[in-house]
PLY file of the C-alpha trace (Angstrom):
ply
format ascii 1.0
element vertex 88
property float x
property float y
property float z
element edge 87
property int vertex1
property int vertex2
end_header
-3.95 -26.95 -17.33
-1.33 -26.47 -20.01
0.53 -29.21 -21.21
4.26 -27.74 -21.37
6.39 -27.40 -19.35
7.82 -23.62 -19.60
3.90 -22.73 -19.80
3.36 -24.56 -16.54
6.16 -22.50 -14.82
4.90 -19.43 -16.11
1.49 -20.01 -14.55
3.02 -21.32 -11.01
4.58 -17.67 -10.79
1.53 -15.93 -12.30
-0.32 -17.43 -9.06
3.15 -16.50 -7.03
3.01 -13.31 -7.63
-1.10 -12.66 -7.65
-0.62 -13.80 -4.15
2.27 -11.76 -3.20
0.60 -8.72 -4.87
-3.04 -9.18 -3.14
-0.80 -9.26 0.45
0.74 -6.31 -0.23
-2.20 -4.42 -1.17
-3.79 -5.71 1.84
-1.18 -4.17 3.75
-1.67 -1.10 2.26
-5.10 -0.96 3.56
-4.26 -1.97 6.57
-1.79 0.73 7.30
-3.95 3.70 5.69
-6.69 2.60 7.57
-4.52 2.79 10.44
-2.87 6.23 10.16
-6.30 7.94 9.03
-8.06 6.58 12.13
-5.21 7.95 14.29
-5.30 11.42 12.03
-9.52 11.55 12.79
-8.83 11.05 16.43
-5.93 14.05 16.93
-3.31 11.02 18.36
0.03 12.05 18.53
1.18 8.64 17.21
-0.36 9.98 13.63
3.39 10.91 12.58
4.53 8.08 12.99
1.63 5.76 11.64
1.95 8.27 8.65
5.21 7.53 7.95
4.73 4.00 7.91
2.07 4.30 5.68
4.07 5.95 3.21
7.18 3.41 3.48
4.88 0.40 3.08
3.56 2.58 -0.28
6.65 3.38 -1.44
8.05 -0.43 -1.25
4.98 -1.23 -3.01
5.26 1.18 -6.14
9.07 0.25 -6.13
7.99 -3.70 -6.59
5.87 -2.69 -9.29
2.81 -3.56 -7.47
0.99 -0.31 -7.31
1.68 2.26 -10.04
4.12 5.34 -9.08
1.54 7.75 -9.53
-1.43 5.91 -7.97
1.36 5.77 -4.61
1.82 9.47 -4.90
-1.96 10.12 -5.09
-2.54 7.77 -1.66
0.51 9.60 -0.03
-1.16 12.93 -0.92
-4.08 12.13 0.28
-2.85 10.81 4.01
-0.85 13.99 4.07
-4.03 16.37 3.23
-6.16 14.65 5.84
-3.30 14.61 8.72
-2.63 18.88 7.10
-6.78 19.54 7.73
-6.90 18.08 11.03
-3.76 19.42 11.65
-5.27 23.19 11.44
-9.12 21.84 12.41
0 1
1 2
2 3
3 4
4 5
5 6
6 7
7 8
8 9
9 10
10 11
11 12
12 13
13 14
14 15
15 16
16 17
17 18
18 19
19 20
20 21
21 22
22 23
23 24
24 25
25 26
26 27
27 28
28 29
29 30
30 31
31 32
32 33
33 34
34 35
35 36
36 37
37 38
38 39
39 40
40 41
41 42
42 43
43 44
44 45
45 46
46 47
47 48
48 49
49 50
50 51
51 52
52 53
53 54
54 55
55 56
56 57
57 58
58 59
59 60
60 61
61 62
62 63
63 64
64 65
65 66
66 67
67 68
68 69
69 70
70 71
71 72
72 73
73 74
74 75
75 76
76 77
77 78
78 79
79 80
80 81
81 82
82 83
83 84
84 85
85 86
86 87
């Protein structure tokens, strides 16, 4: 444990923000999980889980949490699986 007191801070919102970003990628899961199960079984609730998917991504790569690009690539990949069941 560090002995001053600026270090100390720094290491209180280290662990803040580990937390905050382990939650958030959790809910990423969560909500890709979610829409891709609803894609696989041709509900018509899929739009709508979709979108959610991609706001919760979005909010993510904003925060700095998730990089821009690696957001785009999950968002891409949603889309193609909800496009090939679309025409299956």
């Amino acid at each position: 444990m560090p002995n001053i007191k600026s270090v100390k801070k720094d290491v209180k919102k280290s662990q803040e923000r580990h937390e905050r970003n382990i939650a958030v990628k959790s809910k990423i899961k969560t909500f890709v999980k979610k829409a891709k199960s609803l894609i696989l079984a041709g509900d018509a609730a899929s739009v709508q889980a979709i979108s959610s998917a991609s706001s919760v991504i979005d909010k993510a790569a904003e925060k700095g949490i998730i990089h821009k690009n690696a957001a785009a690539r999950r968002k891409s990949r949603i889309m193609r699986a909800a496009n090939k069941a679309k025409t299956a």
